[in-house]
C-alpha positions in Angstrom: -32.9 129.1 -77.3 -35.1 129.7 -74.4 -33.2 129.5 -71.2 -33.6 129.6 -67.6 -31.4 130.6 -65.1 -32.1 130.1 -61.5 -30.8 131.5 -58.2 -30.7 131.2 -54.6 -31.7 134.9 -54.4 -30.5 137.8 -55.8 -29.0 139.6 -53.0 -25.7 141.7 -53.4 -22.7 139.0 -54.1 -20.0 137.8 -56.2 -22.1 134.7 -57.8 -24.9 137.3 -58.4 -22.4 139.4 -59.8 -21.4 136.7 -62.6 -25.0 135.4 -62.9 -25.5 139.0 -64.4 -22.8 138.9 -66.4 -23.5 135.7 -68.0 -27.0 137.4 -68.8 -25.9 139.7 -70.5 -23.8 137.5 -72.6 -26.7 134.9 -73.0 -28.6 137.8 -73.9 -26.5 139.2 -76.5 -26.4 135.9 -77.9 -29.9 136.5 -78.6 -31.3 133.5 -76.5 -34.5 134.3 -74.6 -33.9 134.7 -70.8 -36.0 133.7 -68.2 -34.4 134.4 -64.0 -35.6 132.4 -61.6 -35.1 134.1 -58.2 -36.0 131.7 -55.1 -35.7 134.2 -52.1 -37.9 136.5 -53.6 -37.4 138.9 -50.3 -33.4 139.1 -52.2 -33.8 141.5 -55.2 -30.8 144.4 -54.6 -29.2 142.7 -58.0 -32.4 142.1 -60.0 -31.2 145.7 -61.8 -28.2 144.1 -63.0 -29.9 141.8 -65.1 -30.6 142.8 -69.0 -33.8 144.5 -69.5 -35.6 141.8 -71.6 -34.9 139.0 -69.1 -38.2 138.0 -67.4 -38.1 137.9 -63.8 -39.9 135.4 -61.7 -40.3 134.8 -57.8 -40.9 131.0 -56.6 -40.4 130.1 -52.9 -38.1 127.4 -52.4 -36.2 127.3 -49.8 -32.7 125.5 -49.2 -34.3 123.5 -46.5 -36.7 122.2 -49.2 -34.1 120.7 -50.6 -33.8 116.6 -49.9 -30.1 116.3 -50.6 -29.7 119.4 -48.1 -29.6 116.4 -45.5 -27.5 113.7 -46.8 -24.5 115.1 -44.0 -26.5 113.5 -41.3 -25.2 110.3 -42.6 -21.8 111.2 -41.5 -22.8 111.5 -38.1 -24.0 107.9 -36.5 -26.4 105.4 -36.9 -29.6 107.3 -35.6 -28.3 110.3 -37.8 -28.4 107.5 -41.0 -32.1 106.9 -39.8 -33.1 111.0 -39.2 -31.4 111.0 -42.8 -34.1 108.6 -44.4 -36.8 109.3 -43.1 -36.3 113.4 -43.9 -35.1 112.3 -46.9 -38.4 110.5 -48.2 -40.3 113.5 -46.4 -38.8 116.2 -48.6 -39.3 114.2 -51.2 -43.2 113.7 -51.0 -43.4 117.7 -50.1 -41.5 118.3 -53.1 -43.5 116.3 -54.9 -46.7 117.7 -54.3 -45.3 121.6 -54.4 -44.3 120.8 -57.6 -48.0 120.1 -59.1 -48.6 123.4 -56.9 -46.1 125.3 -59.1 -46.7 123.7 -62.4 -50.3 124.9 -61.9 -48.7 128.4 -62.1 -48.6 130.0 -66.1 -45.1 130.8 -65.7 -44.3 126.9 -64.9 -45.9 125.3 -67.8 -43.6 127.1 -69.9 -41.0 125.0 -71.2 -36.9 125.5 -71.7 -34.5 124.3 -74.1 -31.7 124.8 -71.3 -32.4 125.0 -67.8 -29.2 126.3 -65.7 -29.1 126.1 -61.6 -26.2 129.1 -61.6 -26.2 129.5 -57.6 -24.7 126.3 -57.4 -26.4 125.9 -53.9 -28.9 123.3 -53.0 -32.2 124.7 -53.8 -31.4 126.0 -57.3 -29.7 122.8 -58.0 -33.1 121.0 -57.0 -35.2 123.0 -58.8 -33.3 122.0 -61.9 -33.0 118.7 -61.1 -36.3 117.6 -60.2 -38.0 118.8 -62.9 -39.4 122.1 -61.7 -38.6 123.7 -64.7 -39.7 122.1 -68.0 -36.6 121.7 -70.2 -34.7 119.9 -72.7 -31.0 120.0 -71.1 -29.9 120.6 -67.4 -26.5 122.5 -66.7 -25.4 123.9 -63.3 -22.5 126.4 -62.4 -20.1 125.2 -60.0 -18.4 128.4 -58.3 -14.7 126.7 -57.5 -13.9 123.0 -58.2 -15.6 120.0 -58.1 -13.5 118.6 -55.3 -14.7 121.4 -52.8 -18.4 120.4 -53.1 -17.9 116.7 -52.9 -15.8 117.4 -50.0 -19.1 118.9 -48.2 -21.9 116.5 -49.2 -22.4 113.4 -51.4 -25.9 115.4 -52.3 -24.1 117.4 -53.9 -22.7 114.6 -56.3 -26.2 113.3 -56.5 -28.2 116.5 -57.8 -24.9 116.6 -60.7 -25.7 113.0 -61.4 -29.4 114.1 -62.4 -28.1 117.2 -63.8 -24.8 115.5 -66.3 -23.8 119.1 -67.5 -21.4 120.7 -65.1 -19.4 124.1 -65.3 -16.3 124.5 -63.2 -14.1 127.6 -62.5 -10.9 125.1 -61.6 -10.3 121.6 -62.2 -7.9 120.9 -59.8 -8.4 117.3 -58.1 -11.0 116.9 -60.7 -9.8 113.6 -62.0 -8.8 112.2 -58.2 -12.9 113.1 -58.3 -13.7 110.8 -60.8 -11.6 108.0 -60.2 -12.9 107.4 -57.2 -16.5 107.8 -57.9 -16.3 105.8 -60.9 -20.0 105.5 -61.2 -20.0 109.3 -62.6 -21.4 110.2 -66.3 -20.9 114.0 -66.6 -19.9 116.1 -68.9 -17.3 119.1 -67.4 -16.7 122.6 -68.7 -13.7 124.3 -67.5 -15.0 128.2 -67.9 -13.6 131.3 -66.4 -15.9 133.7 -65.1 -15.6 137.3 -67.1 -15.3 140.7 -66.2 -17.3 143.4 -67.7 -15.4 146.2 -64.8 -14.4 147.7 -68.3 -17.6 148.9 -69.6 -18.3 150.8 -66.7 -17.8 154.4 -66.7 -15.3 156.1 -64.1 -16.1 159.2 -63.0 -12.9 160.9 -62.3 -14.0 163.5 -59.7 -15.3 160.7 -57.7 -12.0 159.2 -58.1 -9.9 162.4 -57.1 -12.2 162.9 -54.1 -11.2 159.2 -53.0 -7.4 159.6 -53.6 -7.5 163.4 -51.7 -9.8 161.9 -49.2 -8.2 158.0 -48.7 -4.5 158.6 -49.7 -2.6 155.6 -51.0 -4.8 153.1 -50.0 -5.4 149.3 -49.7 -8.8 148.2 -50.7 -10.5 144.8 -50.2 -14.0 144.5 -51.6 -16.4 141.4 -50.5 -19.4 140.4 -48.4 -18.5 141.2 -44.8 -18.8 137.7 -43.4 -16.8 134.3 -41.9 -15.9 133.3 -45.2 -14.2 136.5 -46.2 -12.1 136.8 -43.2 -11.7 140.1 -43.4 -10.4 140.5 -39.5 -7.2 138.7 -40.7 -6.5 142.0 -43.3 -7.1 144.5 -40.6 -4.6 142.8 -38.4 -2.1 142.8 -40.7 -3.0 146.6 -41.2 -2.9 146.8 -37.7 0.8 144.8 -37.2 2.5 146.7 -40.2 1.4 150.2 -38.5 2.6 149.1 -35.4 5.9 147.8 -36.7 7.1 150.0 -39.5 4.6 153.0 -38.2 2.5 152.7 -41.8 0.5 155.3 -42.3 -1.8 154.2 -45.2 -6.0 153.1 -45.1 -7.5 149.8 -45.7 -10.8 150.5 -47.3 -13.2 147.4 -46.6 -16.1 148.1 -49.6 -19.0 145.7 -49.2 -21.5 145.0 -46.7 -22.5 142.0 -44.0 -23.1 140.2 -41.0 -19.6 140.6 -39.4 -19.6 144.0 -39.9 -20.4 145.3 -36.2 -17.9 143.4 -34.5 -15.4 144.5 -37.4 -16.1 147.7 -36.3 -16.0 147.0 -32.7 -12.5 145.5 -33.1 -11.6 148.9 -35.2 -12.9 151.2 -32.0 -11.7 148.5 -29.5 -7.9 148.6 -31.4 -7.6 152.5 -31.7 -7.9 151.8 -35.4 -10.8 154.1 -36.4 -8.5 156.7 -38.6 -6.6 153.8 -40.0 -9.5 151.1 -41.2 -12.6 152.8 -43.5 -16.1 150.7 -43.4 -17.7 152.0 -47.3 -20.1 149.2 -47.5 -21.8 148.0 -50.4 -20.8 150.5 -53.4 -22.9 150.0 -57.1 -19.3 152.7 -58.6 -17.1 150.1 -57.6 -15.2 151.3 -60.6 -14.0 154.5 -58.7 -12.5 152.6 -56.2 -10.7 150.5 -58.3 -9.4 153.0 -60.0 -8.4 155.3 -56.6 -6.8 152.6 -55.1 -3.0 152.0 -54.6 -2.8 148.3 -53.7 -5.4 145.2 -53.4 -6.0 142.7 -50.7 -7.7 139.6 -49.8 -7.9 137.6 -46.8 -10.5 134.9 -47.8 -9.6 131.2 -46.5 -11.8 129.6 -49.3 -12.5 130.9 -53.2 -13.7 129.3 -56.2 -12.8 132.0 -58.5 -12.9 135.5 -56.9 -14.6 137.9 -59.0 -12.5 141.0 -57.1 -9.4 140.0 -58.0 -10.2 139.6 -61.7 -11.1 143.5 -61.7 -8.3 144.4 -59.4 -6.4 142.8 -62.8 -7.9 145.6 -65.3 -6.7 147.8 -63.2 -3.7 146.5 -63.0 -3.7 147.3 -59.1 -0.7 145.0 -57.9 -2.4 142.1 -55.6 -1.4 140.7 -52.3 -3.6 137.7 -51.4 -4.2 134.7 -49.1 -3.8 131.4 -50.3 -7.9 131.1 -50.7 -8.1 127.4 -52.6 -8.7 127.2 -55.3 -9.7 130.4 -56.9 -6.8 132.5 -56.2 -3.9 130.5 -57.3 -5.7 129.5 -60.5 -5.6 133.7 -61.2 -2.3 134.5 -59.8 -0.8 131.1 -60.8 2.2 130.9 -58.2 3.2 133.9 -57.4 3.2 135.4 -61.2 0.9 137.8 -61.0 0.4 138.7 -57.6 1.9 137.6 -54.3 0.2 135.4 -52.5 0.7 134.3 -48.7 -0.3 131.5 -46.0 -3.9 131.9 -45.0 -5.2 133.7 -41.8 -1.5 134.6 -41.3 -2.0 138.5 -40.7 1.7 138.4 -40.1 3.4 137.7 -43.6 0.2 139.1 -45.4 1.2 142.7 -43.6 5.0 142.0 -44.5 3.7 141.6 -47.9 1.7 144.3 -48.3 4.3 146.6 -46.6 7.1 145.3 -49.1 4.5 146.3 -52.0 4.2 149.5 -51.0 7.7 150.5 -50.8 9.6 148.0 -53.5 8.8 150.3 -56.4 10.4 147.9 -58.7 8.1 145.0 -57.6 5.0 147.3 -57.4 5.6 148.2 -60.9 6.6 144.9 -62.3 2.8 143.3 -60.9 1.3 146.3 -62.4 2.5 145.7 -65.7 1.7 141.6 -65.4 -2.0 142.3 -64.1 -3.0 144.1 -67.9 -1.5 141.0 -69.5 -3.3 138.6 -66.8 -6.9 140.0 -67.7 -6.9 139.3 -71.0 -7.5 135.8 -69.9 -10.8 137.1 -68.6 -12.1 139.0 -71.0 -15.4 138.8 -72.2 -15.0 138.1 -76.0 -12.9 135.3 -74.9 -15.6 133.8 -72.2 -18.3 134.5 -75.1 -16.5 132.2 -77.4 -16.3 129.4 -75.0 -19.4 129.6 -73.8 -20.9 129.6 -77.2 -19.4 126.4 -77.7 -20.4 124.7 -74.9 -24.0 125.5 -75.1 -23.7 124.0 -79.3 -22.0 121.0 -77.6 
C-alpha cells in the first residue's frame, strides 16, 4: 500500500518517537511511506525515519485548523458568535490553500491510507479535509478517547470525518459512546512498541555514567508543564533532607522549563544532587547505567519511557499520570505508583526502592516479563491486522 503519515512537526518527543517506530514497521511491511511533516522549521527526528520514506514539508499550522476553535463555545454567548464566524473563515482559507497545495506534484499523488499520527489538530485536518488524496483515513490517538473529548468537541468532529481511530487505552471508552450516540467509528486498541532493544549499548559509555552518576535515578522527557518534572526534584530534595540520601536524579531531555529548573536547583543548594543531560540520541546508555526510574507527569497516554525503563528491567516509581501509566504498571504490579504532584510519598517511594532490596529485586524481575507486552513482533501482528481490516 501507499501510505501517508502526517505530523505536527518532527521535533524531539515521545509521539515523534513512536511515529518512527511505526515507520519502520510499516516499512518493513513493505508498504510505501510517504511523511508529512507540517512545521517544516521541526526536523531534529526526520533521521529516525527509514531511509526510503519520502519526506515532505507543507505549512499548516494548528491555527489553520477550524475545529481548533470550537472551545470558544464553552465560554458565552459572544464566544458562540467569535466561534462561527472563525469557524466559516478557516473554512474558506482552507478551502482555497487546499487548491494551492494540490497544485503542488507531491499533492496530486494519491494514498491508499492516509494516517494523521500527531493526533493534534492540524494533522488531524489535513487528513480529514481531504488534503491528502486517499482511499481510508486513520488517526493515532496518544492516550484514550475520553481525554480528547474532554478538551474539545472538534476533536470528536475531525474522528467523525476520519471513522478509523487508534487508541493506547480504552478506559471510559464506552461511557464515550454512550453518550455520543451519534458516533460511527471503528476503535483499535494498540500499544505503542519499543524498539530500545535494537539499539547498541556501548559499555564504556555506560561505566563512565555509573563511575561518574553513582546509583542514580533517571527521568527522561521533554522539559515542560506537562512533565512536571519540579515535582521529582522535590521529592529528591525532601528524601535528602530527611533520610540524608545521597544519590543523583539525572533529568535527560530538553525544554522550555528548563531555566527555571535550573534556577530552583541553584536557588535550593541542589546543584551536586540534580544533573541537567538534555536531549541524548544513546538513550540506551542511560538506561542501562541507571539504578532506579521516575516520573512525575500529571497526564500520559502511554509513556514511551516507562516501556524502555521495562527492557531494562529498571524498577519504576511513578505518579499516577492517567491513563498511560496505570494501563503499564496495572495497579501497582509492576511498578509503584503514587498520588500525583505529591513530591512527598513519590520521595518515600523512591527512598523505600532503594533500600528494600527484596522489593527492588522483585520489580526487576516483573519489568522483563511486563515488556514482552510491548514488543515489536507482537505490535506488528496487530497492526497488520488492523490495516487488512
Amino acid at each position: 500500500m501507499k501510505i501517508a503519515m502526517v505530523f505536527d512537526g518532527l521535533q524531539v518527543g515521545g509521539i515523534e518517537r513512536v511515529g518512527a517506530d511505526y515507520a519502520h514497521i510499516l516499512s518493513s511491511f513493505g508498504h510505501e511511506i510517504t511523511i508529512f511533516n507540517l512545521r517544516p522549521n521541526l526536523i531534529d527526528m526526520e533521521k529516525e525515519f527509514p531511509k526510503n520514506c519520502t519526506m515532505t514539508h507543507i505549512n499548516f499550522s494548528r491555527k489553520l485548523a477550524p475545529e481548533q476553535y470550537t472551545k470558544l463555545v464553552k465560554y458565552n454567548i459572544l464566544g458562540q458568535f467569535i466561534y462561527s464566524f472563525v469557524y466559516i473563515v478557516m473554512l474558506l482559507i482552507n478551502f482555497l490553500y487546499k487548491i494551492i497545495c494540490h497544485r503542488r506534484h507531491i499533492l496530486k499523488q494519491k494514498y491508499d491510507l492516509a494516517i494523521a499520527f500527531s493526533g493534534h489538530y492540524n494533522d488531524l485536518t489535513f487528513v480529514a479535509s481531504g488534503f491528502v488524496k486517499c482511499k481510508k483515513k486513520m488517526c493515532w490517538l496518544h492516550g484514550a478517547l475520553y481525554g480528547y473529548v474532554l478538551i474539545s468537541d472538534g476533536f470528536l468532529n475531525l474522528y467523525k470525518k476520519i471513522k478509523n481511530l487508534v487508541v493506547l487505552v480504552d478506559i471510559f471508552q464506552d461511557e464515550v459512546l454512550i453518550t455520543n450516540k451519534q458516533l460511527s467509528l471503528n476503535i483499535y486498541k494498540l500499544y505503542n512498541p519499543s524498539f530500545i532493544a535494537e539499539k547498541e549499548i556501548d559499555n564504556v559509555k555506560v561505566l563512565q555514567l555509573k563511575k561518574k552518576y553513582g546509583s542514580f535515578v533517571m527521568m527522561v522527557g521533554r522539559i515542560a508543564e506537562d512533565k512536571d518534572q519540579l515535582t521529582l526534584i522535590k521529592a529528591i530534595e525532601y528524601i535528602k533532607k530527611k533520610y540524608k540520601f545521597q544519590e543523583k536524579l539525572v533529568l535527560v531531555g530538553d525544554g522550555i522549563k528548563r531555566k527555571e529548573l535550573e534556577e530552583y536547583v541553584i536557588n535550593h543548594e541542589l546543584l551536586n544532587t540534580v544533573i541537567f543531560e538534555g536531549n541524548r540520541i544513546d538513550i540506551q546508555n542511560y538506561y542501562s547505567a541507571a539504578y532506579l526510574f521516575a516520573h512525575s507527569s500529571p497526564l500520559e497516554g502511554l509513556p514511551t519511557t516507562l516501556i524502555e525503563a521495562l527492557y531494562f528491567q529498571l524498577p519504576i516509581v511513578a505518579t499516577d499520570s492517567l491513563p498511560g501509566v496505570r494501563e503499564i504498571l496495572g495497579n501497582n504490579n509492576y511498578g509503584v505508583i503514587t498520588p500525583v504532584a505529591d513530591f512527598e510519598k513519590l520521595g518515600e517511594a523512591i527512598y523505600t526502592m532503594y533500600f528494600n532490596k527484596e522489593l527492588y529485586k522483585s520489580y526487576s524481575e516483573k519489568s522483563k516479563e511486563r515488556f514482552k507486552d510491548f514488543s515489536p513482533e507482537r505490535i506488528k501482528e496487530k497492526l497488520n491486522n488492523i490495516l487488512l481490516e
